[in-house]
Structure formats: C-alpha cells, structure tokens
N, C-alpha and C positions, 0 to 999 in steps of 0.2 A: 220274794226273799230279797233280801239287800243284800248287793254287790258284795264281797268281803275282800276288801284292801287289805295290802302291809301296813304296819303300826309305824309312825315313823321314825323310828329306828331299831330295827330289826337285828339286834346283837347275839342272837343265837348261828352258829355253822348251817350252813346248806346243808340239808339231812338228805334229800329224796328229790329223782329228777322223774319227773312222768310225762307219758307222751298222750299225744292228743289225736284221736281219729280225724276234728273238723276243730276250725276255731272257735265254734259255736260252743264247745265243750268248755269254756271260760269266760266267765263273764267283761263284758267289752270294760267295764272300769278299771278291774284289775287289768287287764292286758293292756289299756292305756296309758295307766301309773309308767307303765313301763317306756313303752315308748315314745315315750316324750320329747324326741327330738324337733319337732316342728314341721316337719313335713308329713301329708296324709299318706303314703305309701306304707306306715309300718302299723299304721291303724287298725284296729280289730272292726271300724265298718270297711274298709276296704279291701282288706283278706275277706270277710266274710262276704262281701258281695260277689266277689271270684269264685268260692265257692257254691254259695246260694243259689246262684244266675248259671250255673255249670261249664263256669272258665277253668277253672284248676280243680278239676276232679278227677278220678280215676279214669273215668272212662277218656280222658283227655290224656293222660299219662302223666297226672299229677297225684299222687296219693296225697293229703294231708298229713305229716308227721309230726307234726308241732311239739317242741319239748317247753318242758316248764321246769325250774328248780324251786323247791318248797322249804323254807326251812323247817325246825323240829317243832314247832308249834301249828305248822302246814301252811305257815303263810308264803304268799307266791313271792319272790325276791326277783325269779329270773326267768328269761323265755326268750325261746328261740322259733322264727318261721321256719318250716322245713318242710321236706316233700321227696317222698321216695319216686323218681322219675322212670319213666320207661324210655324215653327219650332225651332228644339234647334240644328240641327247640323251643322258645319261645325265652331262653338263659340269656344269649349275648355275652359267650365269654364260650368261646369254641372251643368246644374238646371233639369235633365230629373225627378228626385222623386218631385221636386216642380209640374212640372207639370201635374205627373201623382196623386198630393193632390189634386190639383185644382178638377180633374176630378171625382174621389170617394167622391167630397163631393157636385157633381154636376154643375159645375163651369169652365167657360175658361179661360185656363193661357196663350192659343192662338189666335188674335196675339199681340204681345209683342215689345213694342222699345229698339234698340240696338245700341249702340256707339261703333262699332268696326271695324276694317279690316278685313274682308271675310275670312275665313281660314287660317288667321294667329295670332299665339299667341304670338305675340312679344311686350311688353313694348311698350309704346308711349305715345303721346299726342294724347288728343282727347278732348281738352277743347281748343281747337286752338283758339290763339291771333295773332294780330298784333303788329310787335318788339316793335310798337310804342305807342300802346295802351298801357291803365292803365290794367295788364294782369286778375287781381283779378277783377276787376268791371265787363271785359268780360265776365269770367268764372260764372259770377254771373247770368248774361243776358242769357247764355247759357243752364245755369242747370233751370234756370226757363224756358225757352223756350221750355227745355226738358219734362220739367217736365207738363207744360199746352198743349203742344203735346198731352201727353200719358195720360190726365184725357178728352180731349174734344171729344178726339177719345174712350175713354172709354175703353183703353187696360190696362192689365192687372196690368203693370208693366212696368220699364226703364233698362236697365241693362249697365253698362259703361264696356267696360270690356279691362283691360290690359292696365290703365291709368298709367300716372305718378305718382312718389309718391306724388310730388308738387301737384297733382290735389284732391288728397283724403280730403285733406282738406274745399276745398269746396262742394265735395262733399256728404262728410259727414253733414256740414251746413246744405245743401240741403235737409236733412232726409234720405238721400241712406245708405244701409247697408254696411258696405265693408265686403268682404273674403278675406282671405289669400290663396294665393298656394305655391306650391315649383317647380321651375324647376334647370334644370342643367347647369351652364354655367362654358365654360372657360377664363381664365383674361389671358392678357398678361402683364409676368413681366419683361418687355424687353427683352427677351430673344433674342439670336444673332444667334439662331440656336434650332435646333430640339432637338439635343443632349445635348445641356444648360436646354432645358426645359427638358428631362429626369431624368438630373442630380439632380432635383430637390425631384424626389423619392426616395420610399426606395430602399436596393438593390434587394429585391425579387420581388416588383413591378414594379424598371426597366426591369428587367431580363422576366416579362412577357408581357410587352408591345413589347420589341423588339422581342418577341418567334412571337408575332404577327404579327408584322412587315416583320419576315422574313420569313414565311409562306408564306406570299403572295407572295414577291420575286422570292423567289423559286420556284413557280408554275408559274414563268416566266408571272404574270401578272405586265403591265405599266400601268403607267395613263397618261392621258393627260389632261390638263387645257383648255377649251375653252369659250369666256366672249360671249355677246350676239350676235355679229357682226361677229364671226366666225363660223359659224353654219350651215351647207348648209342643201336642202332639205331632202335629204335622212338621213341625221345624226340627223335632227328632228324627221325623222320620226323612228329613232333606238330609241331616248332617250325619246319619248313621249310612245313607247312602253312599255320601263321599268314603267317608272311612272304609268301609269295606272293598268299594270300588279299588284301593289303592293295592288291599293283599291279592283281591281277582286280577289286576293288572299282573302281577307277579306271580301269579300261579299258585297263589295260597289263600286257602279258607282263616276268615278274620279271626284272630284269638279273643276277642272278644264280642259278646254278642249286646241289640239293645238295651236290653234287660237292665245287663252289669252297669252300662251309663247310666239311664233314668235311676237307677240305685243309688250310686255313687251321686249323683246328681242333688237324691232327693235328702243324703244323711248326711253329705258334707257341700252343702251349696255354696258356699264359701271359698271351697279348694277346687271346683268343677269352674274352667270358664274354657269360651270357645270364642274365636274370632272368628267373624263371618263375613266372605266376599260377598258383594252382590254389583250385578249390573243392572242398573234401575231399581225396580222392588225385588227381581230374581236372585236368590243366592246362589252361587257359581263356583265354590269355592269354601273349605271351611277348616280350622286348623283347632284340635284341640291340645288344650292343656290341664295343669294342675297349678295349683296355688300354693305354695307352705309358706309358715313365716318370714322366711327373710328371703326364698327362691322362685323364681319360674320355672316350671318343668313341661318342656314342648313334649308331645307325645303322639300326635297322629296329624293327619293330612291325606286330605282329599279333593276332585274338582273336577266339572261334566266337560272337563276341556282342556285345551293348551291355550293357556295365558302368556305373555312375554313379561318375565320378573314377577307373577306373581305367586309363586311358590317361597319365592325369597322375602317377599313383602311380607305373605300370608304369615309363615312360618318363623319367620326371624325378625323384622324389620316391627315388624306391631306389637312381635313379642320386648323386642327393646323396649320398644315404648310404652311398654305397661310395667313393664321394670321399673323405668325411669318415674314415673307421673305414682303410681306406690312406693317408690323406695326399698323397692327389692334389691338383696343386693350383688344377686347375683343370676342366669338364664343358664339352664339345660337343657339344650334343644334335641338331647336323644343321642345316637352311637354313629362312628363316623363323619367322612363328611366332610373334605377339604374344601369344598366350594363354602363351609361356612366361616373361613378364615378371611379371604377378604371382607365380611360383614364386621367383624368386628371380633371372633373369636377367635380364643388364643386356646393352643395344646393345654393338656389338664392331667396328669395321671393319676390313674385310677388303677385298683388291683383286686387280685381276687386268691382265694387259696386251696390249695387243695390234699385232700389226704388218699393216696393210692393204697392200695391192700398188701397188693404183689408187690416184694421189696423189687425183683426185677426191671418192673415196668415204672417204680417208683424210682429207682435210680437214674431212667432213663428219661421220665418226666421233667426229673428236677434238675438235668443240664441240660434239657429243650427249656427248662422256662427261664433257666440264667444266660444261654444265650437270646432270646426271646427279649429279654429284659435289655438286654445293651441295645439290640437292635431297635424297640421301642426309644427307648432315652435317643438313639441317634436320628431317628425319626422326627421325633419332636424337637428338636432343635434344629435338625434341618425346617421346618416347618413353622416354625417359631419367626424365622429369616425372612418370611415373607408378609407378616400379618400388616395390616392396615396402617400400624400407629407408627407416626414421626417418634424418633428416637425418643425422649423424654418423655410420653406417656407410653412405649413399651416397657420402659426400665419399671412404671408405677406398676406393671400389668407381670411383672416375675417374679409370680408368686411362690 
C-alpha cells in the first residue's frame, strides 16, 4: 500500500489527535513530510531504529507515546515524539531533585510524558506540522492532546524538551514552564580553511590550539573519515568498543547498543559519519557523529587509552574541519563542557518546558526555573568573557 500524505494544502480544522503505541504505526513518508527540518534526529528511520534495536522501549523505561493530529478527511497535518518515562535518564535536561520532592512528600513524579529524542540534546522541532497546515493551529491541537494525554493517564507531568524557540510560544500558552540551559556550539563564518578560522583568535590562544594540534601529529597519530556505508564488520566492532568503554568508565551500561548503529548507519549513510584515530594501521580512538543539512552533531567518544589532546582533536578539532571543507554552518558537540570554549565555542541557549500537575509543586517549579533562568544568562556571559576570539570576531559570533 502507498504511503498516504497531506494533500498540499490542507484547509480543513484538525479534527482528531491519536496516539501511537511504536512509530512504526505510521508510515515513515508521512512522518517525514513532517519533519522536515534537515537534521536526522526527528526522522521516522531513526526513532524507529531506537525502538526496533531496543533502545527506547519499555523495558528501557521508554514507552512510545507518539501523538499524531488528523484533520477531518484523516489526513495527518501534525505529530509529536513522545514517551511515557519511568525515569529521568538518557533526557539531559535534569529534573532528578524534582523528583526526588515528589517523593519525600510522598508522592510519584514516575511515570511522566516526554517530547523528546532518546539521548539526544539537540535543538529541534517537536511540535511537528505540515508545510501546509496552518502551523500555530497544529501546535495548538498538539499541546492540548499532550496535555489530556498526561491528565487522563493521571502522570505526573509533560516535559517538551530541546524545542524550537518558535515553539515556546505556544508552549508557554499551554501553561508549561520553560527553563533555560547553556550549551556549547561552534558557527561557521565561512571560513575557507582551518587556519582562517584560527586566525580568528588571539595570539596566545592560537598558539595553544595549534601546541594541541601538533601533539597529536607528532605522536604520528592519523585520522581517517568514514560516513555510514564505509564501515565493515570488524571496524564496527573496534568503534562500538570505544563507545561503550566511555559509559563503563562511568559506571553506566551504553544507551545504545550495535544494532541501532549498523541501522542507522545502513538507512541514513549520509547522516552516520565517524572520525577515526589510529596509530599506524591501529585505530586507538574514535569519535562519532551525525550529519544534517546545514550542522554537525558530535555525539559519542571513545579510546583504548590516554592520549595527550587527543580527545580534543578527536572530538572537536576534526569535527571543525569537516564543518569547514562542507560548509556546515554550524557544530554541536553535545551538553556541557567548558574546556570546549577555548576551541572555539561560544555559550548558546537552549530551553526546554514543562507542564506540572500539582498546582503546588508547579508554583514552586516555576520560580526554581525563573531563578534558574537569570542564573544561566549570568553564566554565560560570564563565560562568554573568556572564548578564543579577538574582539572583532567575538562581536560577529553574538548571536
């Protein structure tokens, strides 16, 4: 049977909002209509591989909740990810003292509905419209669908996390709380080279980005580039080592298992790439990513060793340079992370929102996050104070 898309232009009201046990319950074209922002994260192969491969499943403490809005002819206009959670990890956007309140005053803040992509904190849509729809009316049918979700099932709360800024808006409407966060990113200012972009700092901050640079050099380590489709079994099974090795170092079993890579890998090759250290033929080191149209998105690291700078190289410094030499025009290298501001990254806010049940604990949320919120802003500007760039390209860089 063929996919059934929106018509395109769909001038009938949002009739009917229905939920989704797995994403696989909607065919991947419709759900792509939708999310059409250029990065693979809101893709229907890459929710479905989370689920498929048994990253974000129940038994993980991910239910699939996925809302769709239909208009009156049943075409799909709108959709949202979502996931009734038993827990707070793999979010990146901490409520663990929320709900360890819930629990000293007697009370479950588990389980909880989530609007997000599975262990990744990346910016995005998640009030998904169709190009064609009226986008505000969707969003509207959405957050309320969200919101009668998570009062008939009697959970605790909604948490949208890592929306557009264009989405706070309604979702503030809505009653949700928003927070503020800060992460790290780097912009490209077309730069035509590595050394363009160096140029850009001061001289004693060039001077130690290249001391870094050539550390690694000298320890006669290479890298090599390889995107999804170049990847044979045994070089999965090197780079799937490093990754995991990095959540065992930290006392945590990996959120993602081989499976989901080779997946991901084999439906969107294009958006899968990995830098590879090696010394000599040995790869030593490996740092994966994602691809989208205009961004790089760092995302894991791992290495059978301690290297000097090259987690920085790995990680950041190669990731620049694939920026640069494609014309990306901008690098996510993940959450936190002040060491990655001498590189070249500058503070970035980011927010997230939330809807509480109990008006009590929601009154008290929502001047923990307006204090929360000054304290961020004053962070990053403290922070801001120290980045890389000679005056004149910080001013191009405040955004």
């Amino acid at each position: 049977m063929k996919p059934r898309a929106a018509r395109s232009s769909p001038d009938k009201p949002a009739a009917r909002a229905r939920a989704l046990e797995r994403i696989g319950a909607i065919y991947a074209a419709v759900w792509n209509e939708l999310a059409c922002e250029g990065q693979p994260f809101l893709r229907h192969e890459f929710l479905s591989a989370l689920e498929d491969c048994g990253c974000a499943t129940p038994q993980h403490g991910w239910t699939p909740a996925h809302l769709v809005i239909e208009d009156a002819d049943g075409r799909t206009i709108g959709a949202m990810p979502a996931y009734e959670k038993a827990h707070s990890r793999g979010e990146f956007v901490f409520d663990f003292s929320w709900a360890n309140a819930y629990l000293q005053h007697g009370m479950s803040y588990y389980p909880k509905l989530v609007s997000a992509v599975p262990f990744t904190p990346v910016r995005g849509a998640r009030l998904l419209t169709h190009p064609a729809a009226d986008a505000a009316a969707v969003r509207r049918a959405l957050s309320a669908a969200a919101l009668d979700r998570a009062r008939a099932a009697g959970l605790s709360s909604w948490h949208v996390l890592f929306p557009r800024d264009e989405e706070l808006g309604d979702l503030e409407h809505a009653g949700l709380i928003v927070r503020r966060d800060c992460q790290f990113h780097w912009y490209n200012q077309a730069y035509d080279s590595f050394d363009a972009f160096l140029a850009t700092f001061t001289a004693e901050k060039r001077k130690k980005a290249k001391r870094e640079r050539r550390r690694v050099a000298e320890a006669g380590i290479t890298f090599d580039t390889r995107h999804g489709g170049d990847i044979d079994a045994p070089l999965w099974e090197t780079i799937y080592r490093f990754y995991a090795d990095t959540f065992y170092r930290h006392g945590h079993d990996p959120y993602l298992n081989l499976s989901f890579f080779k997946q991901i890998a084999e439906l969107l090759p294009n958006n899968f790439m990995v830098k590879i250290a090696k010394l000599g033929a040995e790869p030593i080191a490996a740092a994966i990513f994602f691809v989208g149209a205009d961004a790089l998105y760092g995302r894991y690291w791992g290495a059978n060793g301690n290297y000097h700078s090259l987690h920085f190289e790995t990680c950041y410094y190669q990731g620049i340079e694939y920026c640069i030499e494609h014309g990306l025009a901008r690098f996510e290298p993940g959450t936190q992370g002040e060491h990655k501001v001498p590189r070249g990254f500058v503070p970035t806010m980011l927010s997230s929102a939330h809807y509480i049940d109990d008006p009590r604990f929601a009154a008290a949320i929502r001047a923990f996050a307006a204090r929360e919120a000054r304290g961020v802003a004053e962070y990053a500007a403290a922070v801001r104070e120290h980045v890389p760039y000679h005056r004149s390209a910080d001013e191009e860089l405040k955004l």
